[in-house]
PDB file of N, CA, C, O and CB in Angstrom:
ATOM      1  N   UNK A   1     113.548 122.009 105.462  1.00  0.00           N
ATOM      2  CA  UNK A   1     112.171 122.473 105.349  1.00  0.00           C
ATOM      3  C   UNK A   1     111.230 121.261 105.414  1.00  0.00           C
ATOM      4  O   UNK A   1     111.392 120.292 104.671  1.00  0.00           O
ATOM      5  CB  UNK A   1     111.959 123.278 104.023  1.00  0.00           C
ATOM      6  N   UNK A   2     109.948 121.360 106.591  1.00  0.00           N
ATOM      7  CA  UNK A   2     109.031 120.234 106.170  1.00  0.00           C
ATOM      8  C   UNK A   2     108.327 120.496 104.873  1.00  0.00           C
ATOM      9  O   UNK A   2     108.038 121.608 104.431  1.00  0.00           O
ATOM     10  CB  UNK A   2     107.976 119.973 107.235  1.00  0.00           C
ATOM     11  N   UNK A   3     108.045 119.123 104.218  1.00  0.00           N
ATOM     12  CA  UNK A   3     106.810 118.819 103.370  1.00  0.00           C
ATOM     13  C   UNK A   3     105.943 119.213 103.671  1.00  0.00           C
ATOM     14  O   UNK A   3     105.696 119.094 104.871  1.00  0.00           O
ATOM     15  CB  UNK A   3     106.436 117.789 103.161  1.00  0.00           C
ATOM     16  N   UNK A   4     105.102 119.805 102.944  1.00  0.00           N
ATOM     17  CA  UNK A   4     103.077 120.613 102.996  1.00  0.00           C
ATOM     18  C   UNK A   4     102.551 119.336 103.364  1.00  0.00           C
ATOM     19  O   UNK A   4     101.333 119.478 103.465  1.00  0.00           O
ATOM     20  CB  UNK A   4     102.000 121.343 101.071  1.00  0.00           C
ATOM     21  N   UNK A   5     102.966 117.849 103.679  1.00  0.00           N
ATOM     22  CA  UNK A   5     101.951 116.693 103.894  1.00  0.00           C
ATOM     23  C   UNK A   5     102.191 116.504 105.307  1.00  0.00           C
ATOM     24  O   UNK A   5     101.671 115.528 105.849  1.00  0.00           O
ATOM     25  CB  UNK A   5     102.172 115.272 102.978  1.00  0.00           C
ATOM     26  N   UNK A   6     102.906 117.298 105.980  1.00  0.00           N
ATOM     27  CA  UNK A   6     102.854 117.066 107.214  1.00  0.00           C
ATOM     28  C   UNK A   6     101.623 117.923 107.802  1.00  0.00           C
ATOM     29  O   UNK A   6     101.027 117.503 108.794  1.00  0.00           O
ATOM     30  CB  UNK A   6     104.185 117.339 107.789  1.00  0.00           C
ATOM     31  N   UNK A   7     101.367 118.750 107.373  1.00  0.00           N
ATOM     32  CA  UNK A   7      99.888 119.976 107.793  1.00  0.00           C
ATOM     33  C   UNK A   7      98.547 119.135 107.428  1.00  0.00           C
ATOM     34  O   UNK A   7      97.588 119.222 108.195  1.00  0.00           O
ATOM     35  CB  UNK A   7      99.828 121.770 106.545  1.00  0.00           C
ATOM     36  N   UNK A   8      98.476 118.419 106.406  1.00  0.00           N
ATOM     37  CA  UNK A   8      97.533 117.988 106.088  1.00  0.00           C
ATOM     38  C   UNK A   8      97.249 116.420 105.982  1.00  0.00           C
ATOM     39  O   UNK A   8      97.734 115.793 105.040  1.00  0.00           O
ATOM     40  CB  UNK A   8      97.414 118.597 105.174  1.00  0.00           C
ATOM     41  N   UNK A   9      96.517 115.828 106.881  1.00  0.00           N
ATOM     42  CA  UNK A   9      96.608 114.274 107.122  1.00  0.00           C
ATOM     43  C   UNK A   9      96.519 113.395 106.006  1.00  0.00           C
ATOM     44  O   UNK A   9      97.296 112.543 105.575  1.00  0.00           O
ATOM     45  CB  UNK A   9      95.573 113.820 107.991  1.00  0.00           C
ATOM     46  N   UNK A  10      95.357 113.803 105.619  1.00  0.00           N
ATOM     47  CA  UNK A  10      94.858 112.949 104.003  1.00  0.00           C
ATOM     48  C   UNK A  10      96.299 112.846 102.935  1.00  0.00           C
ATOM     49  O   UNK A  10      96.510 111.903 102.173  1.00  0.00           O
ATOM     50  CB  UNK A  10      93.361 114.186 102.914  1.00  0.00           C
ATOM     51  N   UNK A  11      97.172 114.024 103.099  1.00  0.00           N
ATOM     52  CA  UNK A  11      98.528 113.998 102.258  1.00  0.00           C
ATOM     53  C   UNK A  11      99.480 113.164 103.345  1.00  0.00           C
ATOM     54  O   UNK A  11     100.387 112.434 102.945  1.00  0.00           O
ATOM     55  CB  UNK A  11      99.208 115.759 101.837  1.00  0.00           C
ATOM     56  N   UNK A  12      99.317 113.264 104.120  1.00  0.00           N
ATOM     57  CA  UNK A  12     100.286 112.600 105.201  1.00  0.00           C
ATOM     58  C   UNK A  12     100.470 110.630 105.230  1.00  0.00           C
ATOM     59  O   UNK A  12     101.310 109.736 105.340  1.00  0.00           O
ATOM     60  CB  UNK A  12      99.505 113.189 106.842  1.00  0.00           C
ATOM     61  N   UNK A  13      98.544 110.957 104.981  1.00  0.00           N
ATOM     62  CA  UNK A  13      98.169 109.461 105.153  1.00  0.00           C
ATOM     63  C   UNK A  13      99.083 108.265 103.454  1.00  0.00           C
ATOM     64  O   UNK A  13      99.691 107.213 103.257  1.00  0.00           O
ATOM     65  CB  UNK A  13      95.861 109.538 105.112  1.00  0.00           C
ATOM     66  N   UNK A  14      98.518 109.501 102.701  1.00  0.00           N
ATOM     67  CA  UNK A  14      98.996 109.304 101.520  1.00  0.00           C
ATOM     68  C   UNK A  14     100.093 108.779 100.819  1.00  0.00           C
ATOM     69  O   UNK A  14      99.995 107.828 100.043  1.00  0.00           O
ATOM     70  CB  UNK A  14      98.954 110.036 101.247  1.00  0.00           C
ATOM     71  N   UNK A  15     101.124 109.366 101.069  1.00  0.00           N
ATOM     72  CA  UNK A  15     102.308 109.605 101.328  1.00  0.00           C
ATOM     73  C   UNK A  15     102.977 108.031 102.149  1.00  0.00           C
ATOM     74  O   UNK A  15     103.676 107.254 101.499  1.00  0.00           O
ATOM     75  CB  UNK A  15     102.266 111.056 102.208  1.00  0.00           C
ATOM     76  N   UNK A  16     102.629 107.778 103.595  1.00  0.00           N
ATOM     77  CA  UNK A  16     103.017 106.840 104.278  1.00  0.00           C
ATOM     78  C   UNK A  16     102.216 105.450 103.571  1.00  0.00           C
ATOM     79  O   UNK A  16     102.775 104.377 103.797  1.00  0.00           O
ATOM     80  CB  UNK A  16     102.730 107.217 105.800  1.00  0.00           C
ATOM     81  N   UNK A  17     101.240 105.419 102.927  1.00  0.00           N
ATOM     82  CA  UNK A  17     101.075 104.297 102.099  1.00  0.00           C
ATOM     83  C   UNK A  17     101.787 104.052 100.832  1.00  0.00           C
ATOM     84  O   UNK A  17     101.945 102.992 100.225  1.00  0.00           O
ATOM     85  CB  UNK A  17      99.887 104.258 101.823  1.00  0.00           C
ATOM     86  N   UNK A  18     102.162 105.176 100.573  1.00  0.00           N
ATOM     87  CA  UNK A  18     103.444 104.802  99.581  1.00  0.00           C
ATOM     88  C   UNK A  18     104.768 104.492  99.463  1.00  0.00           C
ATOM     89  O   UNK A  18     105.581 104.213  98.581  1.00  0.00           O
ATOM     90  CB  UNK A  18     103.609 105.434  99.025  1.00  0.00           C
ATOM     91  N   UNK A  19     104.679 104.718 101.343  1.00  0.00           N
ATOM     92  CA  UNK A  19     106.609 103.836 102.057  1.00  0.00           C
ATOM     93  C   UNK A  19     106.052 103.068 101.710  1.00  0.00           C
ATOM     94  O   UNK A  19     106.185 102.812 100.513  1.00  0.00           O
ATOM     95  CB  UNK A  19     107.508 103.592 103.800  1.00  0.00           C
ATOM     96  N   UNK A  20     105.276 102.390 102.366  1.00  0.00           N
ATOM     97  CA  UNK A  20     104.414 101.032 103.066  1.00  0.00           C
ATOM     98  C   UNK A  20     104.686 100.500 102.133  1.00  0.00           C
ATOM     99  O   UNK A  20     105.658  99.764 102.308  1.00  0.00           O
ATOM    100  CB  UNK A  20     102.823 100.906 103.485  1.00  0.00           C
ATOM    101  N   UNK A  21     103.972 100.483 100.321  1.00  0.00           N
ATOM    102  CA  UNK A  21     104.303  99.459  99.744  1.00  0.00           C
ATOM    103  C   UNK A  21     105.110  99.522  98.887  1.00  0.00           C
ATOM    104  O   UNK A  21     104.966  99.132  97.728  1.00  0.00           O
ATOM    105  CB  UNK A  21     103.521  98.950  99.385  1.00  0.00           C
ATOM    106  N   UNK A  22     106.187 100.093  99.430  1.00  0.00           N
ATOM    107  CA  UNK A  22     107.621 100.163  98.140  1.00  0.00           C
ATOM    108  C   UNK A  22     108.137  98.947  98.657  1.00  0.00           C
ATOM    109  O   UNK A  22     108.330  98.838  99.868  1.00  0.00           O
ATOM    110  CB  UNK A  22     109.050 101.681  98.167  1.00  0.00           C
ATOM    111  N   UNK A  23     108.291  98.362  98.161  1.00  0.00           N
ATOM    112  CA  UNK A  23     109.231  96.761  98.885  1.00  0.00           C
ATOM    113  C   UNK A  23     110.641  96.882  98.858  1.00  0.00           C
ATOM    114  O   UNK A  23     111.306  95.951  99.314  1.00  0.00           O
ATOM    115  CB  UNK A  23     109.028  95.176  97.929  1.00  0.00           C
ATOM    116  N   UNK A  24     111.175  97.838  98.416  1.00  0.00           N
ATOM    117  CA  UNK A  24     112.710  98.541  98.891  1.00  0.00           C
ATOM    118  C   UNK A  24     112.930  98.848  99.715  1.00  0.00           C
ATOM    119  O   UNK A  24     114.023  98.834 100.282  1.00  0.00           O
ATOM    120  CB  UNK A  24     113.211  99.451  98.531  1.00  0.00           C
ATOM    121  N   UNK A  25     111.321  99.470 100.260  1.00  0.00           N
ATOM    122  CA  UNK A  25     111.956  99.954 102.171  1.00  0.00           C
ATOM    123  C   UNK A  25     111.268  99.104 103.189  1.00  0.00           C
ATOM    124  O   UNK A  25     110.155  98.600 103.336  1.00  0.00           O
ATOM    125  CB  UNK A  25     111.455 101.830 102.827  1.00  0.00           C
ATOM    126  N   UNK A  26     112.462  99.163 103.861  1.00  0.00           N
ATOM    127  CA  UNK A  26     112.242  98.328 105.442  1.00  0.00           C
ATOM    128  C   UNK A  26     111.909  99.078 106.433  1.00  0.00           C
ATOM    129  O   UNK A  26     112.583  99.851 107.113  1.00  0.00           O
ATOM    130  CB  UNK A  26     113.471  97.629 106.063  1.00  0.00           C
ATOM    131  N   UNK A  27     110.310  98.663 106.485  1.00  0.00           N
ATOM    132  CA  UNK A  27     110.237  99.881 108.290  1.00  0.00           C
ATOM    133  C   UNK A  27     110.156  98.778 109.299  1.00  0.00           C
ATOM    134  O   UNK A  27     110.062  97.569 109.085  1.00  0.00           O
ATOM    135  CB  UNK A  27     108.362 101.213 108.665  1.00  0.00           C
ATOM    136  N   UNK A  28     110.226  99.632 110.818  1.00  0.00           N
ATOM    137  CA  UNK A  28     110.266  98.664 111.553  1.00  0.00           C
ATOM    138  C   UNK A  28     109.707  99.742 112.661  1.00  0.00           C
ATOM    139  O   UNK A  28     110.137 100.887 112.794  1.00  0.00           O
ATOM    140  CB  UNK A  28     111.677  97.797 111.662  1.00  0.00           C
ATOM    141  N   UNK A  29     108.641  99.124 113.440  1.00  0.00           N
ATOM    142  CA  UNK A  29     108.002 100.108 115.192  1.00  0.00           C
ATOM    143  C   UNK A  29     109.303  99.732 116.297  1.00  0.00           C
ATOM    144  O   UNK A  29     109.939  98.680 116.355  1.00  0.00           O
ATOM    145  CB  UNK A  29     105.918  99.130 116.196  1.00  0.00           C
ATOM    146  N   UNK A  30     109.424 100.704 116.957  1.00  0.00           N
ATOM    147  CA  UNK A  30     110.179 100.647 117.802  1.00  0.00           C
ATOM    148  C   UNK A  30     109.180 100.647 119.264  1.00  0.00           C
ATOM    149  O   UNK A  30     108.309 101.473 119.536  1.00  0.00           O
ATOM    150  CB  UNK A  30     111.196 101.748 117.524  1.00  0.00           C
ATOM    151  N   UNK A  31     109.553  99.605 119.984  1.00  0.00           N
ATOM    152  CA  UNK A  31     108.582  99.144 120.727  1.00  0.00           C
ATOM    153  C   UNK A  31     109.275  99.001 122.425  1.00  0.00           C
ATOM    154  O   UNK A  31     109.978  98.067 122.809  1.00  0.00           O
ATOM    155  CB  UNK A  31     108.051  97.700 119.963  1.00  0.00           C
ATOM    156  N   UNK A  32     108.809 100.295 123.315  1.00  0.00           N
ATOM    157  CA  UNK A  32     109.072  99.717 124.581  1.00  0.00           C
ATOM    158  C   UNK A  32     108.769  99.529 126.105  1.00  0.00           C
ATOM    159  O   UNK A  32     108.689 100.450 126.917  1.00  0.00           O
ATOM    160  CB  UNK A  32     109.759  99.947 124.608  1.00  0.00           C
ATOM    161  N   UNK A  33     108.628  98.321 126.345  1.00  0.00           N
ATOM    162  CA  UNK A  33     107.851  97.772 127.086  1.00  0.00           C
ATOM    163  C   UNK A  33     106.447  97.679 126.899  1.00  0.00           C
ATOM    164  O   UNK A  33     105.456  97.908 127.593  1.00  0.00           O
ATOM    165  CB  UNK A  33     108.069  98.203 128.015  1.00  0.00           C
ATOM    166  N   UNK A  34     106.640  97.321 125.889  1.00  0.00           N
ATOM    167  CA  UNK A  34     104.728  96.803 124.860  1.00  0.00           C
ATOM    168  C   UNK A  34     104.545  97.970 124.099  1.00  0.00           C
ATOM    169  O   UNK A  34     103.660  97.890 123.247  1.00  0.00           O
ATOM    170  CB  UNK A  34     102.813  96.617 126.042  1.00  0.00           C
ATOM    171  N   UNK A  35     105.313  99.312 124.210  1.00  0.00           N
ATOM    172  CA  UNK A  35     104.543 100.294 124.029  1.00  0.00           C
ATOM    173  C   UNK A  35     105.522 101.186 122.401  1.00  0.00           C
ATOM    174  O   UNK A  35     106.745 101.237 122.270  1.00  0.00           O
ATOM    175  CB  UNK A  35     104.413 101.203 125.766  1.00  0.00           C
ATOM    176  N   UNK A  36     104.415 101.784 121.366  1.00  0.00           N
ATOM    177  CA  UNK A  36     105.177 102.234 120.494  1.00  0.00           C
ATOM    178  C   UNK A  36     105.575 103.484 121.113  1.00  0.00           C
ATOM    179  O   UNK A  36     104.889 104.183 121.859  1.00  0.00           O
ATOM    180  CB  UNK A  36     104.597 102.292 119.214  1.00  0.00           C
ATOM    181  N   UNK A  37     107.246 103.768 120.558  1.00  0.00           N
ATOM    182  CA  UNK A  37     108.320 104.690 120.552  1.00  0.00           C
ATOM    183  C   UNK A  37     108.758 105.588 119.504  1.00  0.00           C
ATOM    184  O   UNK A  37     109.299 106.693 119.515  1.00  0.00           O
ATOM    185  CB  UNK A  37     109.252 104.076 120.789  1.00  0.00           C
ATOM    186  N   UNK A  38     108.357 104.769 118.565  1.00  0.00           N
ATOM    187  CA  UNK A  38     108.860 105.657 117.607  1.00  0.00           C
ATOM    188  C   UNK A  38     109.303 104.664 116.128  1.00  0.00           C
ATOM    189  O   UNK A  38     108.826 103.549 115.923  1.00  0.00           O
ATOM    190  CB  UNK A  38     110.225 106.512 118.383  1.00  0.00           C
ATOM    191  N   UNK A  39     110.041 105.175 115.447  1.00  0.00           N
ATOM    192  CA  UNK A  39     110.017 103.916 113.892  1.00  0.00           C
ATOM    193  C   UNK A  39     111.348 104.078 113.245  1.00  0.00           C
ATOM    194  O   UNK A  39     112.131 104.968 113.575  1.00  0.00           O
ATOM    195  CB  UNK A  39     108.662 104.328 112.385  1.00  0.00           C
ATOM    196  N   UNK A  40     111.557 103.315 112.437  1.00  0.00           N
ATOM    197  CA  UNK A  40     112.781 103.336 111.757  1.00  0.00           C
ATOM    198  C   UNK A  40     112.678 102.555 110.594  1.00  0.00           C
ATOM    199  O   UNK A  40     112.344 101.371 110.555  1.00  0.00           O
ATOM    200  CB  UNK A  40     113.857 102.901 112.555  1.00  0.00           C
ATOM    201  N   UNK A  41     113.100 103.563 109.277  1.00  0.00           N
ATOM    202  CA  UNK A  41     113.325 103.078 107.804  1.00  0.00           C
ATOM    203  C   UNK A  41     114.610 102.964 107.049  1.00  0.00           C
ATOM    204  O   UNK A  41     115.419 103.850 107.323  1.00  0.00           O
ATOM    205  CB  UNK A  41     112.642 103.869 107.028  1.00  0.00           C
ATOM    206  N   UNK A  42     114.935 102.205 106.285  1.00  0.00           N
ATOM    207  CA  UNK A  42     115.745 101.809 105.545  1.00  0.00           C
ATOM    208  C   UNK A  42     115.551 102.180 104.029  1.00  0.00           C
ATOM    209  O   UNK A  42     114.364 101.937 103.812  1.00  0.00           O
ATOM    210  CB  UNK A  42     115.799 100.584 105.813  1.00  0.00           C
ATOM    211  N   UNK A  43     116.000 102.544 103.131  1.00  0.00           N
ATOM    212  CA  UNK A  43     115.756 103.198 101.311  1.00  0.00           C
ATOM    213  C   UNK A  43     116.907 103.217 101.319  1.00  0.00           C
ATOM    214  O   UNK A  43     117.822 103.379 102.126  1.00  0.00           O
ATOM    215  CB  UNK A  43     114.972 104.778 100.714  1.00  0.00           C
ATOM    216  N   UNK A  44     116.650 102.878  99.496  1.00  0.00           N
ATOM    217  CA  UNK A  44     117.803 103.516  98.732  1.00  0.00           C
ATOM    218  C   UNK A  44     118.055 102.616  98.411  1.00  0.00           C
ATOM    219  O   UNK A  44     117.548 101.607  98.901  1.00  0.00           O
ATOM    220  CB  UNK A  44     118.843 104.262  99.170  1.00  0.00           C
ATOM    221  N   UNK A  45     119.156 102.567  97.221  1.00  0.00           N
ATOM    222  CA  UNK A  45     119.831 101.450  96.412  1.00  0.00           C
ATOM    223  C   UNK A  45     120.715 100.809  97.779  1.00  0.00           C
ATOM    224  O   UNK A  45     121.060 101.413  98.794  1.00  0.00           O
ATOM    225  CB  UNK A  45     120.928 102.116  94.892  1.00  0.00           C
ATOM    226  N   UNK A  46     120.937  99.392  97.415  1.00  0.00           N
ATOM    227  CA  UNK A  46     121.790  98.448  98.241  1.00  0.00           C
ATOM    228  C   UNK A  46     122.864  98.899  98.923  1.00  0.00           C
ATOM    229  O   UNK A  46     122.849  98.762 100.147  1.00  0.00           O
ATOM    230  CB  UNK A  46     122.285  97.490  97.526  1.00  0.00           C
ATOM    231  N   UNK A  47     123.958  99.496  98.310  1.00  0.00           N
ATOM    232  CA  UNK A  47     125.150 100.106  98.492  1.00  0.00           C
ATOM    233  C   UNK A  47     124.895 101.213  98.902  1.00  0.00           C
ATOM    234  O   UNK A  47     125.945 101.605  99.411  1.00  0.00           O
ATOM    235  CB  UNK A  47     125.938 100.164  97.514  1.00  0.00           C
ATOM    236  N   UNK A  48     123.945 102.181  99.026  1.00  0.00           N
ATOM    237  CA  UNK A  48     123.742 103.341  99.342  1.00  0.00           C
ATOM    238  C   UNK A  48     122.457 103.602 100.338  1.00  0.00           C
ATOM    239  O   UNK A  48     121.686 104.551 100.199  1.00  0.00           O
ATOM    240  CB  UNK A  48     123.696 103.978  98.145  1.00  0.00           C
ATOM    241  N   UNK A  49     122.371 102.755 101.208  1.00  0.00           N
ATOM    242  CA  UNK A  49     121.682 102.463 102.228  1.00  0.00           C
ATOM    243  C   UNK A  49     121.189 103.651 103.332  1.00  0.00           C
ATOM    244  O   UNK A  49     121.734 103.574 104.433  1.00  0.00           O
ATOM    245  CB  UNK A  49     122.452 101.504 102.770  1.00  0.00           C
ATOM    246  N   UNK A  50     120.272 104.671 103.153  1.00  0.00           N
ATOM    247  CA  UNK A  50     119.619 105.210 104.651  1.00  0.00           C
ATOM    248  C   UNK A  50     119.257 104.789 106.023  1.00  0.00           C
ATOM    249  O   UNK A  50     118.778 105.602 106.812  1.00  0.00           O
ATOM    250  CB  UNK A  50     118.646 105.539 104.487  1.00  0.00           C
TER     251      UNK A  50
END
């Protein structure tokens, strides 16, 4: 099931500033030929890696 913060930006926006500054997770843009593609994150305890 999606999250209700995908319908609504301000929750959406919200939400992605709170990956942003968890310093547990690693995002990264996926980039090709100059151009964004798409993204990829990392969470979770050490050993139990997403």
């Amino acid at each position: 099931m999606t999250r209700g913060y995908h319908y609504d930006r301000g929750d959406f926006d919200t939400h992605w500033a709170k990956v942003r500054d968890d310093p547990a997770v690693t995002l990264r843009t996926v980039l090709r030929d100059g151009e964004v593609v798409g993204h990829v994150a990392v969470y979770g305890p050490p050993d139990e890696r997403e």
